[in-house]
N, C-alpha and C positions, 0 to 999 in steps of 0.2 A: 821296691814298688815305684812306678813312675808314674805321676800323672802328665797332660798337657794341659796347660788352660785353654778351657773350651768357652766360644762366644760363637754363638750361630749367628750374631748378625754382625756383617761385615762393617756397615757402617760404626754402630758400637766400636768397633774391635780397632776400627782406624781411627776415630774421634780419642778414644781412650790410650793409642799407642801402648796397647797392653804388649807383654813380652812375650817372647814366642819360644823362648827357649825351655827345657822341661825343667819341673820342682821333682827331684829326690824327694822324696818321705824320707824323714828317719824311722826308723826302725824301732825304735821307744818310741814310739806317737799313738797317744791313744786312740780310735775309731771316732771319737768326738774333736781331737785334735787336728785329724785329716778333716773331719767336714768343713770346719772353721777354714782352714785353708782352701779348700775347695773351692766356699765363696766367696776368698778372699780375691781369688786368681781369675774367679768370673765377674767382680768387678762393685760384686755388691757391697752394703754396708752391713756389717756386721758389729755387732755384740759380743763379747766372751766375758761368759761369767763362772764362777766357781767358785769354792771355797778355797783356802790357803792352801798351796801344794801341789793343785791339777795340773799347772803347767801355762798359768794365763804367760807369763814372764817370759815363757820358754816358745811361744807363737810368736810375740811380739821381737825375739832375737831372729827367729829364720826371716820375719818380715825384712828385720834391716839387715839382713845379710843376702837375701833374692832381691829385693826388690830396689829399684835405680837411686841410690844416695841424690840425684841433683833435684829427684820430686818427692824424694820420702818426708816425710817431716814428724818425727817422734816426740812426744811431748808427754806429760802428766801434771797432773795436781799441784804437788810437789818436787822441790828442788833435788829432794832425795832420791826420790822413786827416778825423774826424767834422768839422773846423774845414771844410773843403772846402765842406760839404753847411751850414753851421749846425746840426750835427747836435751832439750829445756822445759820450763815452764807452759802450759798454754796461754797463761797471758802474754809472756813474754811473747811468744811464736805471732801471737796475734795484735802484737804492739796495745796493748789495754790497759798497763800499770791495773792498778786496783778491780778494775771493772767495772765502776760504782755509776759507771755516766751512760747515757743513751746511745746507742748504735749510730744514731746519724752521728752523734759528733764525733764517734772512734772511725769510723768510715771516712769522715774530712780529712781527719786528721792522718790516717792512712794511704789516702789517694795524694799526701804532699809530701811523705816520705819515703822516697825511693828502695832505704831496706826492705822497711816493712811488707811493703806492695809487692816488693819484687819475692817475698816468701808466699805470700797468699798466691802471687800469679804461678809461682812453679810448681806448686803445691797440687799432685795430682793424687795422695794417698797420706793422711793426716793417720795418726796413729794416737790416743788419747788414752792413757793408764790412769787408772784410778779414779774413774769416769763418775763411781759415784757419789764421790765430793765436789762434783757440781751441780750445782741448786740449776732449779728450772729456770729463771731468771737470766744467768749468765749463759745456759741453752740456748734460750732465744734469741739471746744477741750476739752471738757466736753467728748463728747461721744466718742472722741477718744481717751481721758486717758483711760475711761473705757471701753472699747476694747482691750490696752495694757497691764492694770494689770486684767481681769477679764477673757473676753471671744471673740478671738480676729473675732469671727465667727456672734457675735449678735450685732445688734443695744445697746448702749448703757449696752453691755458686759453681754445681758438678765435683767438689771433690769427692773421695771416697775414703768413707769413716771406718775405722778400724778402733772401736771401744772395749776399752780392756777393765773390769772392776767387780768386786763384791759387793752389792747395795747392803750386805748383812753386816759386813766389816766397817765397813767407813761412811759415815752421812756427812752429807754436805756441808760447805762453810758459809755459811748464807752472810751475806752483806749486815752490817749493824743498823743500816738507815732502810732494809726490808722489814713490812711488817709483820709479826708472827703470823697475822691468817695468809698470807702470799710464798710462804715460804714449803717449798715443794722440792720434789727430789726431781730431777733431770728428764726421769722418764716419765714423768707427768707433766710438761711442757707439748705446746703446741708441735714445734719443730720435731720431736722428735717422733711423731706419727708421719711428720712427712718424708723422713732417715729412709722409711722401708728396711726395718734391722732385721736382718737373719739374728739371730738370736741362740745362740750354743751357749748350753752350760755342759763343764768341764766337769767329771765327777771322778774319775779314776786319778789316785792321789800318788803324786812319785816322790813327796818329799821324804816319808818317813817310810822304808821299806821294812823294818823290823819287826815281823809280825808278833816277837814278844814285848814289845815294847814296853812300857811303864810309866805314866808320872809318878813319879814318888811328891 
């Protein structure tokens, strides 16, 4: 099956330099795994959520395998999970060591170092696994770094979020100097009603095909 990415507005479609060339489906792709791509390719932010198995891991490789390596930028949680993809950390991606300071002063500090800036500036498709071990806090200041070095008029400075997590699996690592009543999961953060997230969750499970399977 082929699709093409479709944008009916031309300006979108030149602003976004989206690709024009077609996405193959695979053929093991579940009906919910095609929709996520869907609006992945139309440009929106999306969500993919599911239990162990559905296949978040397995969207997140066509990602970096269709889409441009000089603006993809693949990241997670952790060192483990990003090593998957060759991805890194998101703090690392977003130059923030710890997290633990105010956005104006990661933002300063960003706009005098040429690495750093020059990954938020190419940065047109952020890719973020294990999404729900970030606390609402470090949310916020995610998209308002990238508001102050990019685009101070867009969500998230115009890039386009591609969020990959189980909130059932993994909670958040909240800062030790947060205090317990402030401490919130991601999707309870202001910024992330302004994401606008398509939202698919994955249910159809491809890890374990043995339908007599067993724990012992």
């Amino acid at each position: 099956m082929l699709s093409q990415i479709i944008d009916d507005n031309p300006q979108r479609a030149k602003k976004r330099k989206l690709i024009t060339r077609k996405y193959h489906y695979p053929k093991t792709m579940s009906d919910n795994q095609k929709k996520a791509m869907n609006h992945i390719l139309q440009g929106n932010n999306v969500l993919i959520t599911g239990s162990a198995g559905t296949g978040k891991s397995f969207i997140i490789h066509e990602l970096v395998d269709f889409f441009p390596k000089q603006s993809t930028f693949v990241t997670a949680c952790t060192g483990v999970a990003a090593s998957h993809f060759n991805g890194t950390t998101i703090n690392y991606f977003a130059g923030i060591g710890k997290g633990d300071l105010s956005a104006d002063y990661y933002a300063k500090k960003i706009l005098n170092n040429q690495d750093t800036l020059k990954r938020w500036r190419r940065c047109r498709l952020l890719v973020i696994d294990e999404v729900s071990m970030l606390d609402a806090n470090l949310f916020n200041k995610l998209e308002e770094i990238a508001r102050k070095v990019r685009n101070p008029r867009k969500c998230f400075g115009g890039i386009q979020l591609v969020l990959c997590g189980d909130f059932f699996q993994l909670p958040p690592v909240w800062q030790s100097n947060v205090p317990h009543i402030q401490r919130k999961f991601c999707f309870e953060s202001f910024a992330w009603e302004k994401c606008e997230l398509k939202i698919i969750e994955l249910k159809q499970i491809f890890r374990q095909k043995i339908k007599n399977f067993k724990v012992c």
